[in-house]
N, C-alpha and C positions, 0 to 999 in steps of 0.2 A: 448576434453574439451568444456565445455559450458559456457557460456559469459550470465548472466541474472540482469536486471533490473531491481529492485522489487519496484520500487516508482515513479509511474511518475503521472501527471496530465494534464489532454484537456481542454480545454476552453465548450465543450460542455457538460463535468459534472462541472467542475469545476470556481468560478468566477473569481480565480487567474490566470486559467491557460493564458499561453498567446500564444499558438498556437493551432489550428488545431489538430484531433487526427492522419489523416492522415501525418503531418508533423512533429509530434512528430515520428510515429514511424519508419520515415526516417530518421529521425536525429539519433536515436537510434540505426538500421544499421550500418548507418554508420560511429555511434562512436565504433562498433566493437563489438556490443552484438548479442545474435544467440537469442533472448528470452525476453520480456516487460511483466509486472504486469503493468495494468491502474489500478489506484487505486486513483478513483477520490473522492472529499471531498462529503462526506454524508450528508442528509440529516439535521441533528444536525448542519453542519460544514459549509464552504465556497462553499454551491451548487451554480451550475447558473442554477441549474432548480426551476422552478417557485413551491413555495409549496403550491399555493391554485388548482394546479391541484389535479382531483380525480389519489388515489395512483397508480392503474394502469399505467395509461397513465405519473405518475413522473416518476416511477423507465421503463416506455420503454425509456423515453426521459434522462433521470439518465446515462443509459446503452448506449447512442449513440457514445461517446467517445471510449468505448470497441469495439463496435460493428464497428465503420470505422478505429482504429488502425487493427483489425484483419483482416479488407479487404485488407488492404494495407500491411499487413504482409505477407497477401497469396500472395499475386505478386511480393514482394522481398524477401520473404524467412527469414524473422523475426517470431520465434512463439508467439502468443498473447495472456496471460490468463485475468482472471475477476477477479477483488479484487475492495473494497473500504474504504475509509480511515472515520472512525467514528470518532467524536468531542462532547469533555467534559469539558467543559470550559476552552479550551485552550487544551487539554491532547488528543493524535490521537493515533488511533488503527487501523494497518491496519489487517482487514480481506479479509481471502484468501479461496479458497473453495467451496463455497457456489455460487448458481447457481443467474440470472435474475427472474426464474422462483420460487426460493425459496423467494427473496426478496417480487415478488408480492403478497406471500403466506401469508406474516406475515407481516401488516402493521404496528403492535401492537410494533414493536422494535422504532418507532420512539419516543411514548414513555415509555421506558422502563429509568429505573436508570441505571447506568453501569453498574455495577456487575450484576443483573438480564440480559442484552445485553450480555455481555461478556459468562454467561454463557450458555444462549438461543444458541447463534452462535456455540459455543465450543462445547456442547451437539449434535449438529444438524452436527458435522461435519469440522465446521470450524475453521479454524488455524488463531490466533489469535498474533498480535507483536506491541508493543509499540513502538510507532513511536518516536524519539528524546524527551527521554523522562525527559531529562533535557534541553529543551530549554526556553530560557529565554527573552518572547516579551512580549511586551504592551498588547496584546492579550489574555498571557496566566495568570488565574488570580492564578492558584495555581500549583506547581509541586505536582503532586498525583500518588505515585507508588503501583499497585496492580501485585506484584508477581508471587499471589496465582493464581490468573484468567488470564495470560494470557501465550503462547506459547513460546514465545520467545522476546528479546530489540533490537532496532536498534540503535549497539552501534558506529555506522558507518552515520551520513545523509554530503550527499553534500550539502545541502542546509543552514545548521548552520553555522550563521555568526561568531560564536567563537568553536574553537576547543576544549575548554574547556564542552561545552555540549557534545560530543563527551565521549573525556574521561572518564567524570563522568556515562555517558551513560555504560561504558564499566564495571568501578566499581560496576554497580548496578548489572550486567548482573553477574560477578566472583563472586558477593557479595551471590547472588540468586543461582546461580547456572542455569541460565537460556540461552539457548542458544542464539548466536549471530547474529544479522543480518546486511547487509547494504543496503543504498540504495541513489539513488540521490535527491531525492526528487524533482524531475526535472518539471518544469512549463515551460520553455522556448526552443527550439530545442539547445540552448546552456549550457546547463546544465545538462552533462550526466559525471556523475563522480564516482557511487556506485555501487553496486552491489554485485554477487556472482561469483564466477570461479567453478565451478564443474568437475570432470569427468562424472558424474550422466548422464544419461539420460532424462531428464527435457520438458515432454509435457502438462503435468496438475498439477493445484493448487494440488493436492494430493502428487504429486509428489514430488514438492517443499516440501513441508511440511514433507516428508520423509528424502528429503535431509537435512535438517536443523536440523530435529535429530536427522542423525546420525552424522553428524556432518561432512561427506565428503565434505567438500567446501572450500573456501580460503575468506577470506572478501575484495571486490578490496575499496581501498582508505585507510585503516587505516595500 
């Protein structure tokens, strides 16, 4: 059985995060997962990368959070994939799949409309999941559900301060017919509460993304 993490955030994508990617993906160890998604906030969202760098050198500096959880995975035996978490006034998608090298490729997604983004990604490969998609902050200015465009709902986050976003999370997913996902949504090394349980075999975003529809998994927290 495999133990995976599909929502976490560094301080070196992310301006919420509040550790280290290397400490995050110790913490994550050793809250007992075999497997981490960074899936740090985009460009759109809560980056801590500077956006008047040229786009190159954002998305190498974007990526640095991936790139020191995966070194420190190879020394404890945690796997580490690449995702990140896109922002729509308030509304997060995380994508999964999709390469460093493809982001440098298409600068043009940053501005893109959602639905044009959602489908660019989806077309190009990538698995796409609505991140709590009934949370309800100061932040978020409108709950906006799109369906049609996207892979899967994360009817499961640890990081919702009411379990009632949860729920309704879960309603929209049976409602849709859309498969289920969970995750921690983890900013701090104390914060690891979501995830997947698989028997799968699980070493790349492709992979996941098989899992999830076939449906082989168990949702840990809900």
């Amino acid at each position: 059985m495999m133990r995976w993490e599909t929502h976490c955030h560094t301080n070196e994508g992310s301006a919420c995060g509040r550790a280290a990617a290397a400490e995050m993906a110790s913490a994550c160890k050793a809250a007992g997962y075999d497997g981490l998604f960074v899936t740090d906030h985009f460009y759109n969202g809560n980056t801590a990368v500077d956006r008047t760098l040229p786009w190159e050198e954002w998305v190498r500096q974007f990526c640095l959070g991936y790139e020191h959880a995966k070194e420190t995975g190879e020394r404890i035996g945690l796997r580490v994939c690449f995702g990140w978490e896109y922002s729509w006034e308030g509304n997060d998608f995380l994508t999964y799949g999709l390469s460093p090298a493809w982001l440098t490729a298409h600068p043009e997604i940053v501005l893109l409309e959602p639905i044009k983004y959602l489908r660019l990604v989806r077309g190009a490969g990538g698995f796409v999941v609505h991140a709590h998609p009934f949370r309800q902050e100061a932040y978020v200015k409108y709950i906006k559900l799109l369906p049609d465009e996207v892979d899967a709902a994360e009817v499961f986050n640890f990081g919702n301060r009411d379990d009632r976003f949860n729920q309704r999370a879960k309603w929209y997913a049976e409602s849709f017919g859309l498969p289920q996902t969970s995750g921690s949504d983890a900013h701090s090394p104390d914060a690891f509460g979501g995830g997947i349980i698989t028997p799968e075999e699980i070493v790349t975003a492709e992979d996941y993304a098989r899992v999830i529809r076939s449906g082989a998994y168990e949702l840990i927290g809900t």
